[in-house]
N, C-alpha and C positions, 0 to 999 in steps of 0.2 A: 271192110271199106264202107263210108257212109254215102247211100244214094242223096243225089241232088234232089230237089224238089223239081217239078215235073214244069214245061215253058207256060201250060196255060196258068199253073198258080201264082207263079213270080206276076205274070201278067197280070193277074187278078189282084193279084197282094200290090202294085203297082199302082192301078185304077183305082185302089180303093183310098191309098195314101195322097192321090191327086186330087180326088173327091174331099177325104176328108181338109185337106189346105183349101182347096175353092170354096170351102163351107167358111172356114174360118176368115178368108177375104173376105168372102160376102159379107160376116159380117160386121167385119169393123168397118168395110167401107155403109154399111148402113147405120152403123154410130156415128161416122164423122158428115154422115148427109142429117142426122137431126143435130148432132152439136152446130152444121155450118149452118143449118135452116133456123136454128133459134136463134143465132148470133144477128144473122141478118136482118130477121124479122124486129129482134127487139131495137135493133142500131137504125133500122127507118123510121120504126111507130115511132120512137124518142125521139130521133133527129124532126121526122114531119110533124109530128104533135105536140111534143113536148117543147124543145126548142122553135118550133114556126121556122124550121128553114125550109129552100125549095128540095124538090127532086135532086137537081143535078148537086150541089152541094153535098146532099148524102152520102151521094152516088160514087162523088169524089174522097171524101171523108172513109169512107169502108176500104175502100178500092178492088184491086182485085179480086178479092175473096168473094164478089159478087158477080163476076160472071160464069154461067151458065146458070144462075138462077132466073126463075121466071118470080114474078113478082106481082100481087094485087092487091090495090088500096080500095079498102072500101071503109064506111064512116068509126074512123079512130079505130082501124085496126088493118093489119099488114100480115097477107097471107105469103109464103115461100116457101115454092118447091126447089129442092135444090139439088141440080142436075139430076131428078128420077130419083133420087136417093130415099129422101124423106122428104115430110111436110109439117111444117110451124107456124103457127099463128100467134101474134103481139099484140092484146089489145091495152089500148089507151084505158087507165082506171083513176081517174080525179081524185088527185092527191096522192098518189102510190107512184105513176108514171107509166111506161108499158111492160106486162108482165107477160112471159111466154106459157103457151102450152100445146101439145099436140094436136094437130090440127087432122079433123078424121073425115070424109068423103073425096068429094073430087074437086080437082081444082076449078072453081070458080073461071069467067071469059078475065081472059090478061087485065083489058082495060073494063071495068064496071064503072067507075070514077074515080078523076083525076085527084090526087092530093088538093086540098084546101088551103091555101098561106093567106095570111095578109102579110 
């Protein structure tokens, strides 16, 4: 007759299989925080810069998909953290439009200044 495997291992073997799934969340939710942080960043720089709309107009235009992002404009370029996930920056390039890229230290104060329109 075959012995069982003993309660602390199945436990073990357990914790380890819940660990390695909580790995594997962690990371997609931190791919879909830089896919959502570039989305955003480049749909403001373009909408604020490129096109000259305001704020709320963007704001409206993305919709959802931008709350719980924190967000900061500073001259032709659009930093987004996006809910702790990740972080994107879009800057404005004269003649190309806003292009994204990894954005690497700490987030800059929310407001440093406001978008530019005429």
């Amino acid at each position: 007759m075959r012995k069982l495997p003993s309660f602390s291992t199945i436990i073990g073997i357990v914790l380890i299989v819940i660990f390695v799934i909580g790995l594997g969340v962690a990371y997609q939710a931190r791919k879909y925080g830089e896919v959502a942080a570039g989305f955003i960043a480049r749909q403001m720089c373009s909408c604020l810069y490129v096109q000259n709309r305001d704020e709320q107009s963007c704001r409206a235009e993305i919709g959802s998909q931008i709350d719980g992002a924190q967000i900061v404009y500073l001259d032709e370029r659009v930093i987004v953290n996006f809910s702790g996930l990740n972080q994107a920056e879009a800057r404005l390039k004269p003649g190309y439009g806003c292009n994204v890229q990894d954005f690497v230290g700490s987030m800059p104060a929310p407001v440093l200044k406001e978008p530019v329109n005429d």
